[in-house]
N, C-alpha and C positions, 0 to 999 in steps of 0.2 A: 980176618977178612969179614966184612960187614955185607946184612944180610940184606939184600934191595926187597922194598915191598911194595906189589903195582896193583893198589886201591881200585884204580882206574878199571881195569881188567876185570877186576869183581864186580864191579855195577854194572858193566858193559853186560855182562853175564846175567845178570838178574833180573835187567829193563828185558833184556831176549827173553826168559821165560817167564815174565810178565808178560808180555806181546803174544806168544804163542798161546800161556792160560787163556787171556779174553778173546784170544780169536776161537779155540775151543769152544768157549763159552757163548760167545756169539754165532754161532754157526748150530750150537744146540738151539737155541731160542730162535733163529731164522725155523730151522727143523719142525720146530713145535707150532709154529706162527703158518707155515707151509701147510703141517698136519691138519691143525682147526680150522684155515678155509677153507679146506679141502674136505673136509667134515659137515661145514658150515654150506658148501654149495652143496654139499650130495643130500643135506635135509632139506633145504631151500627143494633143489627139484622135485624129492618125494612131496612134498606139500602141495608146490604147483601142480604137479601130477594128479597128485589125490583131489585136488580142487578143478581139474580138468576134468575128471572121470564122475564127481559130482555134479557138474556142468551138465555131463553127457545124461546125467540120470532126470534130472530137471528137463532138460529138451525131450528126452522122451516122453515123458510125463504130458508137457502140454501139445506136445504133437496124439499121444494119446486120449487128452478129453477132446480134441479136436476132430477124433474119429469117430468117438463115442456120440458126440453131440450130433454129429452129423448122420449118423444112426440109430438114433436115441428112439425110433421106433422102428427100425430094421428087423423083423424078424429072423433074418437068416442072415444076422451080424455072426461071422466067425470068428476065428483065431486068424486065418488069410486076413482080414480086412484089419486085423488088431498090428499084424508082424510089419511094422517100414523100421527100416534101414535107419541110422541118422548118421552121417559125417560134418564134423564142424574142425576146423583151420582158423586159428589166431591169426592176426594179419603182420605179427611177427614172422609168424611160420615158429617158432620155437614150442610152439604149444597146439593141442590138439585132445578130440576129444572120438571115439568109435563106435559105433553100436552097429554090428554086423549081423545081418539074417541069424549066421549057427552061432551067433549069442544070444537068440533070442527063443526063449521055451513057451510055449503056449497049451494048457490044457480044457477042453470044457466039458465040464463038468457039475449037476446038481445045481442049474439055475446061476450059474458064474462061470468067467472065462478068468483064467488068471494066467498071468505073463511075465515071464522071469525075466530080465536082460539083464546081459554083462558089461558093462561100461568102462570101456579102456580110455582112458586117459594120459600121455603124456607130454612131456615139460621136456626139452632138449634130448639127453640119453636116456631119459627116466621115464619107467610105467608102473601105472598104479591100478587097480582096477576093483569094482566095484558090482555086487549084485544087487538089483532091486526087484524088489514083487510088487504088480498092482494086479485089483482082482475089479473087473467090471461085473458087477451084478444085475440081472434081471427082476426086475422090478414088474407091477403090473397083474395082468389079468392073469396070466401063468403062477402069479404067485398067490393070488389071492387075498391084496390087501392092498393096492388101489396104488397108484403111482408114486405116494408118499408114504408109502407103510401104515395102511389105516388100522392094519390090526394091531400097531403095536400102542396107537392111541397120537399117532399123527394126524394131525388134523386137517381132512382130504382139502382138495383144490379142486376146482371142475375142471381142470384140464390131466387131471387123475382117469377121466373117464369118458369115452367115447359117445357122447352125448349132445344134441343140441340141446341150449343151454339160452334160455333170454334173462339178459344182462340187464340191469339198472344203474347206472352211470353213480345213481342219489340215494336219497331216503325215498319209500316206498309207502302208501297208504292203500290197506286194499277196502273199499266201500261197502256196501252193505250188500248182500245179494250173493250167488254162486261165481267163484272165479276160475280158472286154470288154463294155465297158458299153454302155448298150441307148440309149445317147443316142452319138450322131455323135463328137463333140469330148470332152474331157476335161481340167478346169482343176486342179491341185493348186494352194494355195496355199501351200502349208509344202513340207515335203522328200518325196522318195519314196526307198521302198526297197523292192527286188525279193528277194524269200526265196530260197533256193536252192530249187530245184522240178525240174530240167529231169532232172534225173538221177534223181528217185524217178517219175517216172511224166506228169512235165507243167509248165511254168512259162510258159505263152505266153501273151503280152499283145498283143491286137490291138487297136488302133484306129482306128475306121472313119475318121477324116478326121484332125484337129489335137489335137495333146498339147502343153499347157501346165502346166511345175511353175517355180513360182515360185521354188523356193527350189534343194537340190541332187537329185540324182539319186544313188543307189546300188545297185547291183548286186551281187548276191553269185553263188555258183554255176550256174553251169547255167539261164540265161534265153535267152528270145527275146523280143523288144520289137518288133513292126512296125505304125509307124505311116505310113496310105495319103496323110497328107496333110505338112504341117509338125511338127518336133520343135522345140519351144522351151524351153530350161532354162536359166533368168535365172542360177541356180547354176552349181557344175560338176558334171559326168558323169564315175560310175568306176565303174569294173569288175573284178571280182576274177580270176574264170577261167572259160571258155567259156559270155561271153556277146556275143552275136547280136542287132545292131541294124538293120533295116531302116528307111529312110525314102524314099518315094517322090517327097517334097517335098524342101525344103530343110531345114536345121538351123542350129540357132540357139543356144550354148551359151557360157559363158564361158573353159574348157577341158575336153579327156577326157583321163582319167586313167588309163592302161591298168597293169595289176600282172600281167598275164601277155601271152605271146606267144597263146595261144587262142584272142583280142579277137577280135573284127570288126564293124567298122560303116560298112552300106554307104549312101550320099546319093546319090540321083539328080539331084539339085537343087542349089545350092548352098550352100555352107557357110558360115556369121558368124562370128567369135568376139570376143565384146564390142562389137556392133553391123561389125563392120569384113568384108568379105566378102573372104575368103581361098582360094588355090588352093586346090578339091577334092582332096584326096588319097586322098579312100576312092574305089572303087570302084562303081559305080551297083547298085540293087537286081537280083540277078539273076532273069532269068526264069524263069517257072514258078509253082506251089504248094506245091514242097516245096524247103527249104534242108538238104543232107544235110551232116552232120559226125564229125566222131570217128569215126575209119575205117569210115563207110559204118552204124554201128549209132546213132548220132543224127539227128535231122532238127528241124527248123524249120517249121514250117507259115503259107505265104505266102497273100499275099489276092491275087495274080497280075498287080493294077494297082494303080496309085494314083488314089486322089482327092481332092485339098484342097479339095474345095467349093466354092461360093459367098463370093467376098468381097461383104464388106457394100456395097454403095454409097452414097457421105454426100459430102456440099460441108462445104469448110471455108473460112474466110477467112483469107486469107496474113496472113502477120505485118509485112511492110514496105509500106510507104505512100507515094505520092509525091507532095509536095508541094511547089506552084510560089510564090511569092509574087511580086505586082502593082508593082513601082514605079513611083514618077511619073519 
């Protein structure tokens, strides 16, 4: 009897579990294809998220200098005046950003107010969230270094100090004879230059608190310069021959320029040059009302004290930020 053999029936058989391998096979890679966008959106959102919640920290931020500025000589600026709220809504609606009172921490303390908030942000189902610190500092007459930090060798401004102040749009020439203006302070914005005077009958410049020139300073013969408060000359300072500078404050100068032994300038205060504060080397304002010179037949006529004023008092907000971020 002969033995039938049905080929047929064996491929039939093999194409089937070929069919069935690549559909395994394909149903794993859908699986894995499935996993990674599903991977792929759940970091997507945490980014958005976290980019919403720094959003939220930036808006505080300038909703903050926008308090401060607006207070910036408030004495009885608080933490109440510092604490608002911010809610912001993408016009998706899928994104958003929180900053809520009891996320908001405020302490003040040693001349600064500093304010913690928590910044929630999210992206669809996702939140991320975010702390930052800013510290608004009081600046000013409380501190004792003038609305720009004049003790650390910043170089004041008159609107540092509560002072009327007569402005000079220019350059400046002051004539021969005695001068001093009816206002406190004195801003040049251009150069100044001093005539010679002191030898025909008078060249004395007094100013009652702060002298500000923008630009240089020069001196020709026979002056006297006393000012009760700050010298500040963003320029440099020179001097030709027997001139006489008194400052009760400190000075503030890029360099002096001396062309005779005659010179003298006396600083009670300390000395800058190019913001950097350097051993005094002059001698302090001496006492009295009259500064006598040139064997005994010139003098100088002193204001007997000094007074730099009132600094202005103002909050400003720092410039560094500290910023924490949440991980899972």
């Amino acid at each position: 009897m002969n033995r039938i053999q049905n080929d047929k029936g064996y491929a039939l058989l093999l194409v089937m579990l070929l069919v069935v391998l690549f559909s395994i096979l394909g149903l794993g890679l859908l699986a894995l294809n499935m996993n990674a966008a599903t991977q792929f959106t759940t970091k997507e959102e945490q980014v958005q998220a976290r980019h919403q919640a720094e959003m939220g920290v930036l808006h505080y931020k300038a909703q903050l200098e926008k308090i401060v500025e607006t207070n910036k000589i408030n004495k009885n600026l608080s933490c109440t005046d510092l604490k608002k709220a911010i809610v912001n809504i993408s016009n998706n609606e899928n994104a958003s950003y929180s900053i809520t009172n009891e996320n908001i921490d405020c302490v003040s303390a040693n001349k600064s107010i500093t304010v913690s908030i928590n910044s929630v942000g999210k992206y669809r189902e996702r939140d991320d969230q975010i702390e930052a610190e800013f510290v608004v500092n009081q600046l000013g007459a409380n501190s004792g270094t003038g609305g720009t930090g004049t003790g650390s060798g910043a170089i004041p401004v008159p609107s540092d100090y509560n002072d009327s102040v007569k402005v000079v749009e220019s350059d400046f020439k002051f004539l021969n004879g005695s001068y001093s203006p009816a206002q406190s302070s004195m801003h040049i914005k251009g150069d100044a230059t001093v005539q010679s005077g002191n030898s025909k009958g008078g060249n004395d410049i007094l100013i009652q608190r702060n002298f500000f020139v923008d630009g240089n300073i020069d001196f020709k013969n026979h002056a006297c310069l006393a000012v009760r408060g700050n010298l500040i000359v963003k320029g440099n300072v020179s001097a030709t021959n027997k001139v006489y500078i008194f400052v009760y404050g400190n000075a503030y100068f890029n360099s002096y320029t001396y062309t005779s032994s005659n010179n003298e300038i006396f600083v009670t205060g300390k000395v800058f040059v190019n913001g950097i504060e350097k051993p005094n080397k002059y001698g302090p304002v001496p006492s009295g009302k009259v500064y006598v010179y040139g064997n005994g037949n010139k003098s100088c006529p002193l204001p007997g004290s000094g007074n730099p004023g009132t600094s202005q008092f103002s909050w400003e907000l720092g410039d560094e930020m500290n910023v924490d971020y949440f991980t899972d």
